[in-house]
Each structure stands twice: as structure tokens, then as C-alpha cells.
Backbone of each chain as ProteinMPNN parsed JSONL, in Angstrom:
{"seq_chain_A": "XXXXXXXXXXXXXXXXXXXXXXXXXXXXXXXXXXXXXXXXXXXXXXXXXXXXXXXXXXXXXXXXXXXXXXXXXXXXXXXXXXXXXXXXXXXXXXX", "coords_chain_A": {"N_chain_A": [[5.733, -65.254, 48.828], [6.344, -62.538, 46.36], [9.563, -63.303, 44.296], [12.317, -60.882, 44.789], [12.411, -58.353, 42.702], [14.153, -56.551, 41.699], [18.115, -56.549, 42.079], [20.576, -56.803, 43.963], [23.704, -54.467, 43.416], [22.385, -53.429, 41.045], [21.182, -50.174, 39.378], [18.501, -48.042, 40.11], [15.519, -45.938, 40.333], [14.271, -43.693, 42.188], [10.887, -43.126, 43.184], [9.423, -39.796, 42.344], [6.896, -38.542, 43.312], [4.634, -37.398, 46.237], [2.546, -38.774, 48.393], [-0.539, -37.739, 49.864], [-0.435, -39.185, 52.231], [0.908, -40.489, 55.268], [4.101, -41.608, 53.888], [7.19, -42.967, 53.892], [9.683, -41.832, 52.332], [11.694, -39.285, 52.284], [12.227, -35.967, 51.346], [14.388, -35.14, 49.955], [15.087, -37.702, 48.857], [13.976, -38.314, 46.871], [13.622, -38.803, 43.567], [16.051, -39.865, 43.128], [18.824, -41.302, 41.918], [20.436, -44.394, 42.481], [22.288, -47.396, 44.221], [21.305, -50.919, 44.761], [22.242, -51.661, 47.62], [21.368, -53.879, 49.107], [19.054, -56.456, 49.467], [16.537, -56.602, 51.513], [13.981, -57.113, 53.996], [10.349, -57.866, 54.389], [8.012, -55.572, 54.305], [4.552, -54.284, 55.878], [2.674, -52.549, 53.849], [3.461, -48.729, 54.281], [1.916, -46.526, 53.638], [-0.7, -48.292, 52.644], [-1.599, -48.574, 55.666], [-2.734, -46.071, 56.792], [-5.664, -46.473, 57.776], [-6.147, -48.728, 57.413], [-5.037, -52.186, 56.511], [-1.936, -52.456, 55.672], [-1.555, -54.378, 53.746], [-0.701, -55.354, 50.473], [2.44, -56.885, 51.966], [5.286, -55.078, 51.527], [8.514, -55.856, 49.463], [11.693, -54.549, 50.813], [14.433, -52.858, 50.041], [17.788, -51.799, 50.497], [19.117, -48.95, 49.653], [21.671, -47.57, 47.771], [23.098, -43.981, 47.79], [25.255, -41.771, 46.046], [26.493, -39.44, 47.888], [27.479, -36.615, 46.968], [25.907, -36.712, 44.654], [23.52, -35.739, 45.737], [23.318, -33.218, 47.44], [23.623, -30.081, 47.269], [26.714, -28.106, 47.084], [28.05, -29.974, 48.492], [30.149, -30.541, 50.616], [31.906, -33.036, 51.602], [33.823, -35.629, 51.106], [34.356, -37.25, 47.842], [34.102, -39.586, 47.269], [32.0, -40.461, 49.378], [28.927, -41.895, 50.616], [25.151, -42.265, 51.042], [23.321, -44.004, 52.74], [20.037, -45.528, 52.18], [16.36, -47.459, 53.079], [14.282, -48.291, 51.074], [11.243, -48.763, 50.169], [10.013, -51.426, 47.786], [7.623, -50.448, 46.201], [8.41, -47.862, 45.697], [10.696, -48.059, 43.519], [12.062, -48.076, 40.257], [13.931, -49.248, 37.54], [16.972, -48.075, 36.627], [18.871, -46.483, 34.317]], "CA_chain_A": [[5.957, -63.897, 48.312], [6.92, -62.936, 44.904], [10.96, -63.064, 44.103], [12.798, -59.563, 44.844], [12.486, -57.272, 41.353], [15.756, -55.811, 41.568], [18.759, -57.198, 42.053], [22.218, -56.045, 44.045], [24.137, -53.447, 42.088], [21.426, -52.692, 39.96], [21.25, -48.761, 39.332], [17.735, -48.104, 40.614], [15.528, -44.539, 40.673], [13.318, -43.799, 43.485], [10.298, -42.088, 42.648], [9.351, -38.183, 43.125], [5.634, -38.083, 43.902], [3.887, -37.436, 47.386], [0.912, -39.22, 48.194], [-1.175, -37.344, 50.913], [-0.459, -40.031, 53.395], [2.497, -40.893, 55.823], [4.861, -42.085, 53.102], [8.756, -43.098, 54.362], [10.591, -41.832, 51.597], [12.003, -37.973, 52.798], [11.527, -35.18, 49.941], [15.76, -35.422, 49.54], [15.708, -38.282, 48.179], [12.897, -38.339, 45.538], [14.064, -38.664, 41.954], [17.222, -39.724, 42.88], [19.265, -42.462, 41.593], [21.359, -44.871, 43.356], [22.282, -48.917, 43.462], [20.858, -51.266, 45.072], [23.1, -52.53, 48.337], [21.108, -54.92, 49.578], [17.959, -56.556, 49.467], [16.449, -56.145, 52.952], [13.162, -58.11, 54.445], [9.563, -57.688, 54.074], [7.246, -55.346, 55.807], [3.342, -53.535, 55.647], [3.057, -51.496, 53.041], [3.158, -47.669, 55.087], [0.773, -46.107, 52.973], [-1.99, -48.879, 53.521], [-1.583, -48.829, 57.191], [-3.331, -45.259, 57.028], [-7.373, -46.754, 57.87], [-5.723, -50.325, 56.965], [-3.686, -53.291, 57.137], [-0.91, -52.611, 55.274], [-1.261, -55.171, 52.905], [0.33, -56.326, 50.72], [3.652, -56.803, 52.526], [6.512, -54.743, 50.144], [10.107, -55.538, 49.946], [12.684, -53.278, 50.912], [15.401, -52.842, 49.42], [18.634, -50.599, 51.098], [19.738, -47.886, 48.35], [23.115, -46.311, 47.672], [23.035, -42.917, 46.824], [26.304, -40.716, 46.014], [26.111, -38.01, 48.436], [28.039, -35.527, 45.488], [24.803, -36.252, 43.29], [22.245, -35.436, 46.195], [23.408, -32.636, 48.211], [24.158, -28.955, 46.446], [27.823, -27.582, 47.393], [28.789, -30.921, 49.319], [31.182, -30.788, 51.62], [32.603, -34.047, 51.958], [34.74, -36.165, 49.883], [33.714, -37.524, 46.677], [33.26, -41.329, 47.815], [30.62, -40.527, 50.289], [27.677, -42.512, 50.249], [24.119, -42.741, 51.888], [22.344, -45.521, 52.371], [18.233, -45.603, 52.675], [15.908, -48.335, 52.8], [12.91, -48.17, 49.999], [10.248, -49.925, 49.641], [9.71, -51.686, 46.415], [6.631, -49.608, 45.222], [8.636, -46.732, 45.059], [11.74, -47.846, 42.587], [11.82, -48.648, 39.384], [15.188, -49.696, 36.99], [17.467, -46.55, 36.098], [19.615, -46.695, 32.873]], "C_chain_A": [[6.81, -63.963, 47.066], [8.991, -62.42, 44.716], [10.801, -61.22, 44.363], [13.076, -59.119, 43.087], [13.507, -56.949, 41.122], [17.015, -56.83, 42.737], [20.057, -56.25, 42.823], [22.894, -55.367, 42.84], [23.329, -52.782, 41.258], [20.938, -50.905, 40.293], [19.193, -48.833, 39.381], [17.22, -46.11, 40.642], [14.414, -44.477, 41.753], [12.309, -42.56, 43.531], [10.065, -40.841, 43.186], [7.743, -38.438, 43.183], [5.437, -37.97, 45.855], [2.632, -37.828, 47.676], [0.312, -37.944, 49.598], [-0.839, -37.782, 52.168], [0.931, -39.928, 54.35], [3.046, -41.899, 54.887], [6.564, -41.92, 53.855], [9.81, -42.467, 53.669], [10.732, -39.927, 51.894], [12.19, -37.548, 50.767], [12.959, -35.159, 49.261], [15.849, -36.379, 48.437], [14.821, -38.917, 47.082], [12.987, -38.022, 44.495], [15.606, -39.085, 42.171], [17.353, -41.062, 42.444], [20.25, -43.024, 42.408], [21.524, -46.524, 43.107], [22.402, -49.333, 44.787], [22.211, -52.059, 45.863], [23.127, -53.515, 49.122], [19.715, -55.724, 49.697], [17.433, -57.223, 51.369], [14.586, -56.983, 53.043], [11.832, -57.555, 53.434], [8.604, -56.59, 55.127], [5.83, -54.701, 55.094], [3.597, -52.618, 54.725], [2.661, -50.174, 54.019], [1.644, -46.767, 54.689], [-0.199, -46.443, 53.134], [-2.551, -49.186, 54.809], [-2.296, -47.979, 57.674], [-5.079, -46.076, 56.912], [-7.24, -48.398, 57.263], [-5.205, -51.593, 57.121], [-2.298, -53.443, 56.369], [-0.508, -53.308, 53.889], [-1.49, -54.695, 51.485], [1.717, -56.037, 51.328], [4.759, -56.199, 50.746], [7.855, -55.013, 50.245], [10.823, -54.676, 50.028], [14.047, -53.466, 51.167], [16.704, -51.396, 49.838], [19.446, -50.122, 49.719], [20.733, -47.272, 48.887], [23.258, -45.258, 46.884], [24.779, -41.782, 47.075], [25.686, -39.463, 47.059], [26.95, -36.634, 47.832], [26.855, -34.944, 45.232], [23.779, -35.649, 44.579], [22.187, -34.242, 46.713], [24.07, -31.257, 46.707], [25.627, -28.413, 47.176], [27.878, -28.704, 48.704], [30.072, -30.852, 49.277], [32.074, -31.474, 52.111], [33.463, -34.692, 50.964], [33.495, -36.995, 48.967], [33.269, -38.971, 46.781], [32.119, -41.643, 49.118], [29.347, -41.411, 49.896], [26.715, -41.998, 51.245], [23.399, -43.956, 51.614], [21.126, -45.235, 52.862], [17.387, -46.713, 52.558], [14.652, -47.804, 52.39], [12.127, -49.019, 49.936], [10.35, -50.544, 47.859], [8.893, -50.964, 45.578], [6.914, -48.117, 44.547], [10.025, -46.467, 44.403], [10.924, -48.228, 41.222], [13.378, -48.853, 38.218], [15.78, -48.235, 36.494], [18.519, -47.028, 34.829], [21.026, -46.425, 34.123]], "O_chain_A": [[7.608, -64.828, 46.704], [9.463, -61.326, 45.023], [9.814, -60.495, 44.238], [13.955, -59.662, 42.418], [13.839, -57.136, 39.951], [16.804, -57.5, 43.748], [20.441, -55.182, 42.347], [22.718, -55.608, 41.645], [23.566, -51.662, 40.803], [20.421, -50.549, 41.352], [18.635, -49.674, 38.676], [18.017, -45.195, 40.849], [13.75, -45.485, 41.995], [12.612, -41.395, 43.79], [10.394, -40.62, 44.352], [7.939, -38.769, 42.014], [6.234, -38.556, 46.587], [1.656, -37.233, 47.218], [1.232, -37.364, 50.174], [-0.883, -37.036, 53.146], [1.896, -39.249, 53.997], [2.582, -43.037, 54.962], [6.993, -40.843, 54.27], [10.903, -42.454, 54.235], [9.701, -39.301, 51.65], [12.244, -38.158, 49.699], [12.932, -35.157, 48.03], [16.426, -36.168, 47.37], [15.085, -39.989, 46.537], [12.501, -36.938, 44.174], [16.409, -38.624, 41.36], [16.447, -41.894, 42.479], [20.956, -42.261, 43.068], [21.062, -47.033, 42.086], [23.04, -48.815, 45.705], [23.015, -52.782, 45.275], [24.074, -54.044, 49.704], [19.167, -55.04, 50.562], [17.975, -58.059, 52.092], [14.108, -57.366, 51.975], [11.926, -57.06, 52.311], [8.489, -56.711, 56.346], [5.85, -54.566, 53.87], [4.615, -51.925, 54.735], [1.602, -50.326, 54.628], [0.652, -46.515, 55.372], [-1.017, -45.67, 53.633], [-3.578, -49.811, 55.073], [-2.801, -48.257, 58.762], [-5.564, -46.151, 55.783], [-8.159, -49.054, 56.772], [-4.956, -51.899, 58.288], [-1.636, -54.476, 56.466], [0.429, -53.021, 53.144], [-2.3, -53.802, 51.238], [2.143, -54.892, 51.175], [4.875, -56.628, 49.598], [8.466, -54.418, 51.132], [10.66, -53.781, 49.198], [14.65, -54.001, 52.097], [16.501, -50.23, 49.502], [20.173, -50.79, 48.984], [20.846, -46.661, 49.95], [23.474, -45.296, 45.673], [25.177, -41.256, 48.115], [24.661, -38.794, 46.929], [26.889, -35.614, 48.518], [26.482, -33.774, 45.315], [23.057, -34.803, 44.052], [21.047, -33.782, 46.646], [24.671, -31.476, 45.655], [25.314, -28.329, 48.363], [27.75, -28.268, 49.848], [30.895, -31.007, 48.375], [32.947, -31.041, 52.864], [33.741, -34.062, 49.944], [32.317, -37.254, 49.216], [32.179, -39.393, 46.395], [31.636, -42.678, 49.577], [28.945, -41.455, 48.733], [27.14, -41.371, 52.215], [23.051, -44.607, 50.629], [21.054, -44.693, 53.965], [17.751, -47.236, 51.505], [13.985, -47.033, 53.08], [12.44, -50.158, 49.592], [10.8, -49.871, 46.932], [9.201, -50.766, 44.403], [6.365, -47.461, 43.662], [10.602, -45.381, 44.453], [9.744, -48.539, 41.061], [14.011, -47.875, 38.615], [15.033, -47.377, 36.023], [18.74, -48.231, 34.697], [22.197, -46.44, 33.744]]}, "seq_chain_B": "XXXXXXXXXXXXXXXXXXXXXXXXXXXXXXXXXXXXXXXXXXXXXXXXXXXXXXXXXXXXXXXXXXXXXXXXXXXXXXXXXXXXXXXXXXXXXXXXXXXXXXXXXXXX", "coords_chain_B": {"N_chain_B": [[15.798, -31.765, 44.405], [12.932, -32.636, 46.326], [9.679, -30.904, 47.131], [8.871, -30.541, 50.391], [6.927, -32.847, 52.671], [4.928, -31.829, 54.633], [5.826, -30.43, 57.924], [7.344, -32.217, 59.596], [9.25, -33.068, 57.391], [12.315, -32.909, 57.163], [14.909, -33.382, 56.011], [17.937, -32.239, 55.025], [17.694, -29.819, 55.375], [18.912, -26.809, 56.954], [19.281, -27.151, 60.401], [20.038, -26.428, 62.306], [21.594, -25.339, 65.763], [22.101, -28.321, 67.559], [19.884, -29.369, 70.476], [21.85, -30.955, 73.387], [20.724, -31.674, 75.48], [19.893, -33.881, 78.353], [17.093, -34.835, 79.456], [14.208, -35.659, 81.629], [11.367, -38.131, 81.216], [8.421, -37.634, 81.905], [5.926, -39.156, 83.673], [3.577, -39.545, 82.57], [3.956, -38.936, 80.174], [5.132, -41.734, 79.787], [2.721, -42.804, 80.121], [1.113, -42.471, 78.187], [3.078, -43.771, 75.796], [2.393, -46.416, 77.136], [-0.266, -46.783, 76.591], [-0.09, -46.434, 73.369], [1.302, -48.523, 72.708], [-0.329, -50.301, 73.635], [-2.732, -49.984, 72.49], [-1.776, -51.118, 69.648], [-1.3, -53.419, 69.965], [-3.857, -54.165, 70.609], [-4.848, -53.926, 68.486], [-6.322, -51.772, 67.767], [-5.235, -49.552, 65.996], [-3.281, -49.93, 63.404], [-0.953, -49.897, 63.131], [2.72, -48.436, 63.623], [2.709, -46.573, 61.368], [0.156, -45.41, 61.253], [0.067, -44.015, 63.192], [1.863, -42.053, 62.89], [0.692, -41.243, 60.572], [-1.643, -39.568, 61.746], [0.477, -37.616, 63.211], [1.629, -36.425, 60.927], [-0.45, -34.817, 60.024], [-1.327, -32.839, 61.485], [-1.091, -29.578, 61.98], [1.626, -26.839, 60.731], [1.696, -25.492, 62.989], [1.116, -26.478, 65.222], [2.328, -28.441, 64.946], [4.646, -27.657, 65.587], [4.67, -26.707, 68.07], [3.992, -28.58, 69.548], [5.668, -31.076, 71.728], [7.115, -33.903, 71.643], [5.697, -36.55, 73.044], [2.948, -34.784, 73.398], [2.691, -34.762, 70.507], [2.601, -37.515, 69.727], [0.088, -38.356, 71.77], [-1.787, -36.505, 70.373], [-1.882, -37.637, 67.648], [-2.816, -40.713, 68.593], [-5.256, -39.837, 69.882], [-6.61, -38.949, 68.016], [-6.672, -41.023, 66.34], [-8.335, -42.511, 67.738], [-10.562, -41.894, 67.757], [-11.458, -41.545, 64.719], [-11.601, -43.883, 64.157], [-14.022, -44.994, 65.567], [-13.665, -46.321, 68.064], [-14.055, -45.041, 70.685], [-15.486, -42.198, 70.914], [-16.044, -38.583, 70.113], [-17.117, -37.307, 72.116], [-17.23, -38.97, 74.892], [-14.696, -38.875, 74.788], [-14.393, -36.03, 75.251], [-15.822, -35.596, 77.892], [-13.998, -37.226, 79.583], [-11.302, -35.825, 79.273], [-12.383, -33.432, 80.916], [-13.098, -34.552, 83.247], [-10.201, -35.466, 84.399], [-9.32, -33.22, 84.486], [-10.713, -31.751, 86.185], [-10.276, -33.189, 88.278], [-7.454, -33.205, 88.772], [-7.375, -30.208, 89.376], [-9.131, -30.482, 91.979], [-6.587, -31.717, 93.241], [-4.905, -30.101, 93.259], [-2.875, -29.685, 91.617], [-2.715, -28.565, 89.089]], "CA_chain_B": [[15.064, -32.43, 45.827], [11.853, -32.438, 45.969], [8.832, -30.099, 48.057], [9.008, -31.574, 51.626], [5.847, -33.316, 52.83], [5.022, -31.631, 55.694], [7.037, -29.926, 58.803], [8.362, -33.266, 59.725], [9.972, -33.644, 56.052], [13.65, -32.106, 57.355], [16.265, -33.871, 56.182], [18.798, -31.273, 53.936], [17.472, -28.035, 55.866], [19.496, -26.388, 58.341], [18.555, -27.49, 61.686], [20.493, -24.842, 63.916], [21.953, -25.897, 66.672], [21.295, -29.301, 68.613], [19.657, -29.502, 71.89], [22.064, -32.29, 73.329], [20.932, -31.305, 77.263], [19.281, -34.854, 79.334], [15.862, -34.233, 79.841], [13.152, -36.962, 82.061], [10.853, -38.397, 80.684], [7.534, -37.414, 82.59], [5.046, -40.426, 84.082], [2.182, -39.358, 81.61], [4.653, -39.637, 78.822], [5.418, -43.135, 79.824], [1.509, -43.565, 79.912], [0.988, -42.171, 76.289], [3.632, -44.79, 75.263], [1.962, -47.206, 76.992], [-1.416, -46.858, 75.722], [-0.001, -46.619, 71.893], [1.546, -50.126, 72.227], [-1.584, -51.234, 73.88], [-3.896, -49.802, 70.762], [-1.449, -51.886, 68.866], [-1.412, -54.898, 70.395], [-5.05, -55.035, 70.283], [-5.362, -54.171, 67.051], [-7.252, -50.936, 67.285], [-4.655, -49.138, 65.416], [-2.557, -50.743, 62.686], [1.009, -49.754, 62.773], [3.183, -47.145, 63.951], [2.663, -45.716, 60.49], [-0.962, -44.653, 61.682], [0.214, -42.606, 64.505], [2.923, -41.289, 62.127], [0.2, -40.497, 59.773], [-1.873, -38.573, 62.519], [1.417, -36.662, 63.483], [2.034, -35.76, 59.915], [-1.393, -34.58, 59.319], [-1.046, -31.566, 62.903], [-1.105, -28.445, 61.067], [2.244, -26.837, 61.125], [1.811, -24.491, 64.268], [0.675, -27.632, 66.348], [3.726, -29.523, 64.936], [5.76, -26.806, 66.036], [4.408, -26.277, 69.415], [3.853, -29.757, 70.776], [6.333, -31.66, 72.64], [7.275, -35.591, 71.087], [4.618, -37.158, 73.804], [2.127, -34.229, 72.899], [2.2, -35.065, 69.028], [1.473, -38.627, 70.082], [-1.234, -38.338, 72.317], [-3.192, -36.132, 69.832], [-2.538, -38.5, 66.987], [-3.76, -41.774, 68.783], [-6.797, -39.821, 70.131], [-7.716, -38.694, 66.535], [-7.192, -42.269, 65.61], [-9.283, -43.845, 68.121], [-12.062, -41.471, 67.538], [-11.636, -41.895, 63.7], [-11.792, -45.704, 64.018], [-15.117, -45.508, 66.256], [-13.177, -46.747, 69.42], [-14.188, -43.928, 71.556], [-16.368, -40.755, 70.27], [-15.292, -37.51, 70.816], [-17.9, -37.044, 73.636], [-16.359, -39.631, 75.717], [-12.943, -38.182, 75.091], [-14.068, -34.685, 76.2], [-15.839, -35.764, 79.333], [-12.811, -37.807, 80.55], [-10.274, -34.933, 79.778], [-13.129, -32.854, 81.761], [-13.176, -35.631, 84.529], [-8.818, -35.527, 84.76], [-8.715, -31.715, 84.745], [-11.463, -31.391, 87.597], [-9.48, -34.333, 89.549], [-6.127, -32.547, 88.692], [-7.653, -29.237, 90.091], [-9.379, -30.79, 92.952], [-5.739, -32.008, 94.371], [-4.087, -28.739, 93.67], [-1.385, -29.752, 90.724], [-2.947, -28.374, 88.013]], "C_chain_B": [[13.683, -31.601, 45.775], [10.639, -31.569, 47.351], [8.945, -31.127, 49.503], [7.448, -31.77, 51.992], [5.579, -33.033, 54.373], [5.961, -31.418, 56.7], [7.894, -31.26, 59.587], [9.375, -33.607, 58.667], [11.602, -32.849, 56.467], [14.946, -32.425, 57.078], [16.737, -32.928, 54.689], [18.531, -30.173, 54.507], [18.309, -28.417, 57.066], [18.595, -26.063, 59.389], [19.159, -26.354, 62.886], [21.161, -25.705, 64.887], [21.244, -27.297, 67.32], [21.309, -29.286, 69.529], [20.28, -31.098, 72.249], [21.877, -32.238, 75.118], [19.7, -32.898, 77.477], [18.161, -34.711, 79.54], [15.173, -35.822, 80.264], [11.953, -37.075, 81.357], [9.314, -38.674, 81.735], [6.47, -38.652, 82.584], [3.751, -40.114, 82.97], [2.767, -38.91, 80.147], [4.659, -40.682, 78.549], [3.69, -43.91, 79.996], [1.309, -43.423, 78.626], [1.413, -43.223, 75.643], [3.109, -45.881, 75.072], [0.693, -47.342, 76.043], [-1.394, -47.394, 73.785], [0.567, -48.045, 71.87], [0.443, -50.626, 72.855], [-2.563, -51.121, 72.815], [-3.455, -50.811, 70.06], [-1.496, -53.174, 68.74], [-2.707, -55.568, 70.281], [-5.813, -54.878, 69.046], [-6.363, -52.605, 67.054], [-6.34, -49.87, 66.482], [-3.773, -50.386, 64.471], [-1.127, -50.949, 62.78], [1.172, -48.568, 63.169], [2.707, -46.084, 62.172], [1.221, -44.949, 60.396], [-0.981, -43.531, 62.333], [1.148, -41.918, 63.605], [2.349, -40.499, 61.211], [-0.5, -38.973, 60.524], [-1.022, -37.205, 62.766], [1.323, -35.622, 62.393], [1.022, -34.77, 59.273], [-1.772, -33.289, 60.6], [-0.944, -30.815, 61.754], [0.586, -27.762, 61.358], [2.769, -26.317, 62.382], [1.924, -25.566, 65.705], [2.064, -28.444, 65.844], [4.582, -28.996, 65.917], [5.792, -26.494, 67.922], [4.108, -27.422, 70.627], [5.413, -30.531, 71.231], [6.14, -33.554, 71.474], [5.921, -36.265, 71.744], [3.153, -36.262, 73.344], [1.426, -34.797, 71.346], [1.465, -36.818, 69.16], [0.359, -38.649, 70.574], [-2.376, -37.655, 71.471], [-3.401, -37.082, 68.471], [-3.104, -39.17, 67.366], [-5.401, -41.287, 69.398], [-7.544, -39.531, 68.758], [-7.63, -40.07, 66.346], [-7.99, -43.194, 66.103], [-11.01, -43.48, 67.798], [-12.325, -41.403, 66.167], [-12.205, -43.053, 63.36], [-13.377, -45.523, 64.648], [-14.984, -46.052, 67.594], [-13.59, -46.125, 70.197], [-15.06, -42.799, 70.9], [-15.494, -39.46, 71.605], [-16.181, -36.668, 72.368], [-17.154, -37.468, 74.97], [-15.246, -38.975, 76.011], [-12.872, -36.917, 75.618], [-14.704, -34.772, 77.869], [-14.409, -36.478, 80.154], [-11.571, -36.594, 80.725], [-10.938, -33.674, 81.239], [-12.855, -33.229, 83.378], [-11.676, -35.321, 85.388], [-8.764, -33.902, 85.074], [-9.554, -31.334, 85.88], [-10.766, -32.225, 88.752], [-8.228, -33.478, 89.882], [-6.401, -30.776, 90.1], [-7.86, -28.982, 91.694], [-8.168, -31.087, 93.923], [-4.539, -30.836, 93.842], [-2.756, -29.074, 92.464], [-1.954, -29.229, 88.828], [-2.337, -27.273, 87.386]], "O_chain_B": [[13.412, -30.465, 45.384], [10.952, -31.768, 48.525], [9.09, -32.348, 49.46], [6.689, -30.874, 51.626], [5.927, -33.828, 55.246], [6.993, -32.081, 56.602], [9.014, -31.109, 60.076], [10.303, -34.364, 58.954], [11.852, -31.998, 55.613], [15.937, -31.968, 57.647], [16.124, -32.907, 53.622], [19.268, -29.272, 54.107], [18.469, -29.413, 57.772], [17.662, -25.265, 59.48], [18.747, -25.774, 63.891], [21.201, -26.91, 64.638], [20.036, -27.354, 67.548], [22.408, -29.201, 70.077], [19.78, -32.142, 71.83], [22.726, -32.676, 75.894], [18.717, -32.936, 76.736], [18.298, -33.873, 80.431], [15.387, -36.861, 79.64], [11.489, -36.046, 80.866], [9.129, -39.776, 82.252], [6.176, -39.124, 81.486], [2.993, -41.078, 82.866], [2.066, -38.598, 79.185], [4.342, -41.054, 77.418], [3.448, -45.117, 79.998], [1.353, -44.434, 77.925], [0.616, -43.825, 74.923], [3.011, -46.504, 74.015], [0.69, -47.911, 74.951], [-2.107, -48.167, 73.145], [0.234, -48.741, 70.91], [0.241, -51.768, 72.442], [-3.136, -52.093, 72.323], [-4.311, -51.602, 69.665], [-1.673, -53.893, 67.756], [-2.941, -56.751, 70.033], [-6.868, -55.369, 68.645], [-7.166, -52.516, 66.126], [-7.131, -48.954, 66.257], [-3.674, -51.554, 64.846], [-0.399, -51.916, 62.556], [0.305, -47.695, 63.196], [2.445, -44.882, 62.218], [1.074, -44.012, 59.612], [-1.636, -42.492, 62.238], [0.984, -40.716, 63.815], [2.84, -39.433, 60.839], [-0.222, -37.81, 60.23], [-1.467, -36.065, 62.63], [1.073, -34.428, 62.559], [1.307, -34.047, 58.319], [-2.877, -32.81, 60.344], [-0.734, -31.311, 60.647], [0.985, -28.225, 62.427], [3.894, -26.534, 62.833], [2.548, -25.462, 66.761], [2.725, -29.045, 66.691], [5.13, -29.602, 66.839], [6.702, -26.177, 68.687], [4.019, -27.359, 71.853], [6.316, -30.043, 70.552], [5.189, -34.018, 70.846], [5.029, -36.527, 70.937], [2.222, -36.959, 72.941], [0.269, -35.113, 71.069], [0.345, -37.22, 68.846], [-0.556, -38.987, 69.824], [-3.565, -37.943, 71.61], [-4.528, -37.373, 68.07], [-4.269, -39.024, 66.996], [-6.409, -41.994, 69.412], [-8.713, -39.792, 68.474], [-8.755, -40.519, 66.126], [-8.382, -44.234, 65.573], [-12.046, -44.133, 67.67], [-13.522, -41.178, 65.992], [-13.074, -43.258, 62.512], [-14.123, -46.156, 63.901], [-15.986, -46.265, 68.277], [-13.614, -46.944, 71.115], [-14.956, -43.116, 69.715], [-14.951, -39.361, 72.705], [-15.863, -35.835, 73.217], [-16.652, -36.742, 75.828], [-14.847, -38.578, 77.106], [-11.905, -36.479, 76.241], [-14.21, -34.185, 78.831], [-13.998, -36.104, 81.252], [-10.99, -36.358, 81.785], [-10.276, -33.222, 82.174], [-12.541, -32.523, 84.337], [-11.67, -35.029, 86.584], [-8.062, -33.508, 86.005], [-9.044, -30.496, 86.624], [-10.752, -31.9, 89.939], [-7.974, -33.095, 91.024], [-5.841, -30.469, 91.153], [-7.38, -28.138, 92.45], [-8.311, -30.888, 95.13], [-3.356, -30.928, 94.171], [-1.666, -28.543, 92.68], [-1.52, -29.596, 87.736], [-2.568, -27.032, 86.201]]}, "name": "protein", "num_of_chains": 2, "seq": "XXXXXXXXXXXXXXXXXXXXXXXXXXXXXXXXXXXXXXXXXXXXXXXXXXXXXXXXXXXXXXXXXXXXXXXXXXXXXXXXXXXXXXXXXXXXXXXXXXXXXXXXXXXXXXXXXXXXXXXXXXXXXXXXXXXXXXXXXXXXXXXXXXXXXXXXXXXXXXXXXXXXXXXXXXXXXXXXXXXXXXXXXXXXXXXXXXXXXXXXXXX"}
């Protein structure tokens, strides 16, 4: 399998579309930005699993997102985080 | 934040109160279960993300109105009769078959 794309720390955005299908990524956290806290195994891609096999296997990668930037009139303190795990197909590098 | 993808998409909406009361887990739940890791195991389904698709694809009234074991059981039957595993003939004589058995011993 091919090296991991992204790298720890690396500021990372996580795309906004919806495919039709059972996709993992909740509607929260679509367009957001965040950095990359860990690079995390391999698994089926979800998407091709609908009438498929999954393949190819995608890495996934656990994202840190400010919970400030995601949430409207948050509630909590300002060093909050979330963490989510992404597939690879749906980041791409954020400035 | 972006349109939610269906009535499962809930994370940021207010959920209301949580039901945190014990509830059993009924013998024809624990068959449902079984069955879906047996599809899997033999390969007539792919991945939980099949049955997840099924779920996601209930209209929202049927989301709303089935039960956790419910939403399963109607995805893996759409997916076995999608795949060709079963036809939907089959699948209505047998529920036919269980609800005349059910009747016949009085627990229906």
C-alpha cells in the first residue's frame, strides 16, 4: 500500500460533498479544517462496499478539529478539541 | 455545517432528552444479529457499511418508526433480495409461513 499522503500536524480540510451512498463523514464536519493527530490503519473504502468490495482499502487518518471553529455559540472552553477519523479520499492539504 | 444526509445524519441537533432506562434485548433481535454476521461471514453481503447503506436509504417515517433490530432486519432483507440471494417471493411466503405458525400457537 501506497505511503500515508498527509503527515501528523499537517492542517488538513475535509471535504463538503454528499455522495448518495452510506458515506462516514457526519454533515458537521464537512468543510471543516483541522490537523492531522494521527495516522490510523487501513480499511474498505465505505462507499464501495454499497453493491461491492470496498476496494481499494483507504487510509484513515484521526482529525483534530477546534470545537470553537465547528460549533455556533460554543459553550465550552476555548482548547476543546474533537477528534474524527477520515478516510483519505475525503481530505485534502489546507493552507 | 453542511445539509445532513439523511435522518440518521444527527450530530449538532438537539436531541432532547436521553432515554437512559435498561431495556432486553428480545430473542428475534438476537436472531437478526445473528443472521447479519452470518450474511457476512459468507460473503453475501460486504460490510457493515451495506446494511448501513440499506438503513440510510428507509424513508424518513420508517427511520423514525422502527426500532434498532427493525431497521436491520429490513435493510439485510432488501440486501439479500437486491443481491439475488433470495427473491422477494420467497421472502413473502416465509413471513406468510411465520405469521400463520405465530397465529396457529396463539402469540401473535
Amino acid at each position: 500500500m501506497n505511503e500515508p499522503v498527509f503527515h501528523v500536524g499537517q492542517r488538513v480540510r475535509i471535504a463538503d460533498r454528499t455522495p448518495p451512498v452510506h458515506h462516514r463523514v457526519p454533515s458537521y464536519a464537512k468543510g471543516q479544517v483541522g490537523v492531522i493527530e494521527r495516522v490510523c490503519g487501513l480499511h474498505g473504502e465505505p462507499e464501495k462496499f454499497i453493491r461491492g468490495d470496498g476496494k481499494p482499502p483507504q487510509r484513515i487518518y484521526r482529525v483534530r478539529i477546534a470545537q470553537p471553529e465547528l460549533w455556533t455559540n460554543y459553550e465550552g472552553t476555548d482548547g476543546d478539541k474533537l477528534e474524527i477519523e477520515i478516510f483519505e479520499h475525503w481530505l485534502e492539504a489546507a493552507e | 455545517m453542511s445539509e445532513p444526509w439523511g435522518p440518521h445524519d444527527l450530530g449538532g441537533q438537539d436531541g432532547g432528552p436521553i432515554d437512559l432506562a435498561e431495556h432486553d434485548t428480545a430473542y428475534w433481535e438476537w436472531q437478526i444479529d445473528a443472521m447479519v454476521r452470518l450474511a457476512l461471514k459468507k460473503g453475501l453481503i460486504s460490510d457493515f457499511a451495506e446494511l448501513r447503506d440499506g438503513i440510510e436509504q428507509l424513508t424518513p417515517e420508517d427511520y423514525a418508526r422502527c426500532t434498532y433490530y427493525e431497521r436491520w432486519a429490513k435493510s439485510l432483507a432488501y440486501a439479500l433480495v437486491s443481491r439475488g440471494v433470495i427473491d422477494e417471493k420467497q421472502l413473502d411466503e416465509k413471513i406468510a409461513a411465520v405469521k400463520a405458525r405465530q397465529e396457529a400457537e396463539g402469540d401473535a
